[in-house]
C-alpha positions, 0 to 999 in steps of 0.5 A, a space after each residue: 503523523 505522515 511523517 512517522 509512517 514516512 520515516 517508518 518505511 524510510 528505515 525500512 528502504 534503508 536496507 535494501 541493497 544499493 542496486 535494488 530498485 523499489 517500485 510501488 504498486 497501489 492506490 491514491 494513498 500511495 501515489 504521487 499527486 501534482 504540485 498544484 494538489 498540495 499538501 495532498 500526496 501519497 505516502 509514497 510520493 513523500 517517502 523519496 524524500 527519505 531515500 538515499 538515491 530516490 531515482 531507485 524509486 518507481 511509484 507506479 500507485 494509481 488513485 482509484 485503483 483496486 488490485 483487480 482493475 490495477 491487473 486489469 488495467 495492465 499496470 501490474 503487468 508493467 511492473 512485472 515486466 521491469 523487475 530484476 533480480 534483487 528489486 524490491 515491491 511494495 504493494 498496498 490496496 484494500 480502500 477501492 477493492 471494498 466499493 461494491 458500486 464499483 464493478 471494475 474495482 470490487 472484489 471479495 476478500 477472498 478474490 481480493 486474497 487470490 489476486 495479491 498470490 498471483 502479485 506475490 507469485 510474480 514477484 517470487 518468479 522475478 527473483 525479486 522481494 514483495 512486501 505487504 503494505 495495509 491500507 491506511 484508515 479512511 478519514 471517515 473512520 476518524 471521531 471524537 468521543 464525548 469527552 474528546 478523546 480520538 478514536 479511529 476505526 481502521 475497518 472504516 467504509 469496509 477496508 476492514 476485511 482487506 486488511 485483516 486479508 494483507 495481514 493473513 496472507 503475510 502470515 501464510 505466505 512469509 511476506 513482511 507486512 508493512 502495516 500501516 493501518 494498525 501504525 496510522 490508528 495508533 498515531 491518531 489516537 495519541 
């Protein structure tokens, strides 16, 4: 299944232009892990694999990482600041925005809709493209029914209302709108 969603967004990145860069901005579904952590990685890690020239390639995605505490943290700000005209960005947050325990990380889905505007903003005033990626379904979400037929809620632990938010805002502001969660839900359940 990672490898549908791996190839997916490979066949995407295959349109950007040679000399565009593509960095990704997110969260331990996104980022690379070390050697001594596999299997586990992050679709990102995985996807240079897939990329003609993967030093193009900037995964810049942080485990624990919500778009308010990775602006706060400076990390966005970074990305910002080595963006060129003709780059590309992928952004994907939503499963640590929803931990209200979690002061430095939560936001309301409406704040959490502010904060990727001004992402979105930024990168527009860079010349650069930003897509929208969703948040994958947490494996919680993840259950057999009765006669063993899988089924998975994409809305799982509460990133429900921060995909619907990535899906809304692609809409209102002409973002593509990579969507991995309605991908992942339907691959698990075949």
């Amino acid at each position: 299944m990672i490898t549908k969603i791996l190839l997916a967004a490979a066949a995407f990145s295959c349109t950007f232009p040679l000399f565009a860069d593509l960095y990704l901005a997110g969260d331990s579904t996104m980022c690379n892990y070390a050697d001594r952590q596999y299997p586990q990685q992050g679709w990102g890690q995985a996807l240079a694999r897939y990329m003609k020239n993967p030093d193009m390639l900037h995964n810049w995605a942080v485990g624990g990482r919500s778009a308010k505490s990775y602006k706060a943290e400076g990390r966005w700000q970074k990305i910002v600041d080595a963006l060129k005209p003709g780059d590309f960005v992928i952004i994907a947050f939503g499963h640590n925005d929803a931990n209200k325990a979690k002061t430095e990380r939560y936001s309301s889905p409406e704040d959490y809709k502010e904060l990727m505007k001004g992402f979105a903003a930024d990168v527009k005033a860079n010349e650069a493209t930003l897509v929208f990626a969703t948040s994958i379904p947490h494996s919680g979400g993840i259950t057999k029914d009765k006669d063993g037929t899988t089924k998975v809620r994409g809305s799982a632990a509460g990133v429900g209302p921060y995909v619907a938010a990535t899906r809304e805002l692609g809409a209102e502001l002409g973002v593509e709108v990579l969507d991995l969660n309605a991908y992942a839900c339907k691959a698990f359940e075949q």
